[in-house]
C-alpha positions in Angstrom: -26.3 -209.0 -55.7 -25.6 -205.6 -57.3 -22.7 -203.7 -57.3 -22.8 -199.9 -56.7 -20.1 -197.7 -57.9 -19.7 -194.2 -57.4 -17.3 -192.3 -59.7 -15.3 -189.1 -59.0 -14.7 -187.8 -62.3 -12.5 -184.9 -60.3 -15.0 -182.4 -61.1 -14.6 -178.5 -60.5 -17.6 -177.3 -58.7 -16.4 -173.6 -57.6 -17.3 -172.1 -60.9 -20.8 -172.8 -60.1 -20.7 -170.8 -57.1 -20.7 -167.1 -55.2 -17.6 -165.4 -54.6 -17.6 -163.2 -51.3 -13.9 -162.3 -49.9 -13.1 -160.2 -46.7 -11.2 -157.3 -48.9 -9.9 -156.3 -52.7 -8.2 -154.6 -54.8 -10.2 -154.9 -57.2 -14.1 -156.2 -56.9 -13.4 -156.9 -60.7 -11.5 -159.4 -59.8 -13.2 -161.6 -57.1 -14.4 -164.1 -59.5 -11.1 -164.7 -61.4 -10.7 -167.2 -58.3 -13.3 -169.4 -59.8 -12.6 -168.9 -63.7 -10.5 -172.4 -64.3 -7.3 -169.9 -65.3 -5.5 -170.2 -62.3 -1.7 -171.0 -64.2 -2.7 -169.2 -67.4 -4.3 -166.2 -67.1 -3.0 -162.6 -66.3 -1.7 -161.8 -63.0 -3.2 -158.3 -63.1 -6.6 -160.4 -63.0 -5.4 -162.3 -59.7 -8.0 -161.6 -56.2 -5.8 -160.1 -53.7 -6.8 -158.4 -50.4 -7.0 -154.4 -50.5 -3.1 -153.0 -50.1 -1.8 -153.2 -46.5 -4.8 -155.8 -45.2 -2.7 -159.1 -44.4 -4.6 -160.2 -41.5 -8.1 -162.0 -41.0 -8.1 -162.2 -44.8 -11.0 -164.8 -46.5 -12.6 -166.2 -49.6 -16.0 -167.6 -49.4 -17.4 -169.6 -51.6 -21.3 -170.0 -51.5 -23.0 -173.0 -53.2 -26.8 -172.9 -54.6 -27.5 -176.6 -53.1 -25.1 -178.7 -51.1 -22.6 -180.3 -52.9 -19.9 -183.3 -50.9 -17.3 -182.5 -51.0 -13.9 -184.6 -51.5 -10.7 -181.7 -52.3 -10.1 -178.1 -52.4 -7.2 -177.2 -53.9 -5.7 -173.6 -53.8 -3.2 -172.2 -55.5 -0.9 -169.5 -55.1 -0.3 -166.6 -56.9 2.3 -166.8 -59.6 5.7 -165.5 -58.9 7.7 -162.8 -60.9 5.7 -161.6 -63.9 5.2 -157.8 -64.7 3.6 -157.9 -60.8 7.1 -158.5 -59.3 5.4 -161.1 -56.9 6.4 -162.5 -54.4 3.3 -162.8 -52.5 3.2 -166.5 -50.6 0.5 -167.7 -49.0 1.9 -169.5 -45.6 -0.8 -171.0 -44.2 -4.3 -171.3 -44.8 -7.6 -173.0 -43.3 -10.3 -174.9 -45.5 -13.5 -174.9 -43.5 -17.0 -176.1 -44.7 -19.9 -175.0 -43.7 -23.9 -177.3 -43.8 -25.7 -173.8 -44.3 -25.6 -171.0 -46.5 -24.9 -168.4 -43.7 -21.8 -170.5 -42.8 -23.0 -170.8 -38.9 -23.0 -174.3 -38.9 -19.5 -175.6 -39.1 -18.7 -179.4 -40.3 -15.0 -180.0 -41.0 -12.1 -177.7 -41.2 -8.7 -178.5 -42.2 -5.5 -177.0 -42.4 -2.3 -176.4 -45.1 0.9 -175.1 -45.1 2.3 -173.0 -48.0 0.6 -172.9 -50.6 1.9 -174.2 -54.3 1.3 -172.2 -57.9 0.9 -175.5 -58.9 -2.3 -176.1 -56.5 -2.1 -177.4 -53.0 -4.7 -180.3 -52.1 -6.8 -179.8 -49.1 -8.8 -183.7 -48.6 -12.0 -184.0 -46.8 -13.5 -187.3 -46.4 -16.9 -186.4 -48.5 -18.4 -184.2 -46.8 -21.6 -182.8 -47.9 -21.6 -178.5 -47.5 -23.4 -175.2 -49.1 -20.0 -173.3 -48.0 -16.1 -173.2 -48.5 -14.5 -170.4 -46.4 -10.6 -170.1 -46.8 -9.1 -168.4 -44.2 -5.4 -167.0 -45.2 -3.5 -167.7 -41.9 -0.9 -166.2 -43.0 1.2 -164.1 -46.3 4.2 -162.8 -47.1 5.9 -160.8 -49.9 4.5 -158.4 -52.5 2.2 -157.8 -55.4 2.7 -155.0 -57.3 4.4 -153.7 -54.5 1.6 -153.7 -52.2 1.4 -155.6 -49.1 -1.6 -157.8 -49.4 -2.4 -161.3 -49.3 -4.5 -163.3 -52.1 -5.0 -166.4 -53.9 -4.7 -167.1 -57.9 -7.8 -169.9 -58.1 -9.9 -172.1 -56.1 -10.7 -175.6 -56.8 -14.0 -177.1 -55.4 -13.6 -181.4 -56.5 -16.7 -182.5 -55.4 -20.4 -183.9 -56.6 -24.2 -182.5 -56.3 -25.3 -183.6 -52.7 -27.9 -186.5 -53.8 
């Protein structure tokens, strides 16, 4: 009898997809969440909501065809630097979404502080076309502007078969 075996090579999917958030600073920036540079790019080039927006702040990530998917790991921004951060992240929610226009809800998940190191958010392989992060909550500064943002988004997951 033949043995299947499915390998997860820990593959980053988010670079493959579209980048809408809730507010910005700096629409230049939106897609540095998805550019694989999370611990070693500049922090001027970090997404962060427009200055004094802290609440009902979101990242969106929009895939071309469904992918499943097994981690999303965020990661927050950086502290100290020439930004003087010491924006944190407090609380987010992960939710994934079966259709593009993110109406049709299939798993959510919630996370604590986030890490600059990357904080895992598991999902048991679940096939979606959308990851919506939800900031729950943020503290501190950035450039001395009260906003809350993220320094990359991870997407571990494989093209829905």
């Amino acid at each position: 009898e033949p043995i299947t075996l499915t390998l997860w090579l820990k593959p980053n999917l988010a670079p493959g997809a579209t980048v809408t958030v809730s507010t910005t600073r700096d629409a230049n920036q939106n897609n540095t969440l998805i550019d694989r540079r999370a611990k070693k790019g500049e922090i001027w080039r970090t997404w962060t909501s427009a200055n004094g927006q802290t609440q009902n702040q979101w990242v969106q990530l929009t895939f071309p065809m469904p992918v499943v998917v097994k981690t999303v790991r965020l990661y927050n921004v950086r502290p100290g630097d020439e930004a003087n951060a010491t924006l944190l992240v407090t609380g987010a929610t992960v939710k994934l979404y079966k259709d593009k226009s993110a109406t049709n809800l299939v798993a959510t998940a919630n996370t604590g502080a986030l890490s600059p190191d990357g904080t895992d958010v598991a999902f048991n392989k679940v096939k979606a076309r959308v990851v919506r992060i939800q900031i729950n909550g943020a503290t501190g500064t950035f450039y001395g502007m009260n906003v809350a943002g993220l320094a990359e988004i991870e997407v571990i997951a494989r093209a829905a078969g």
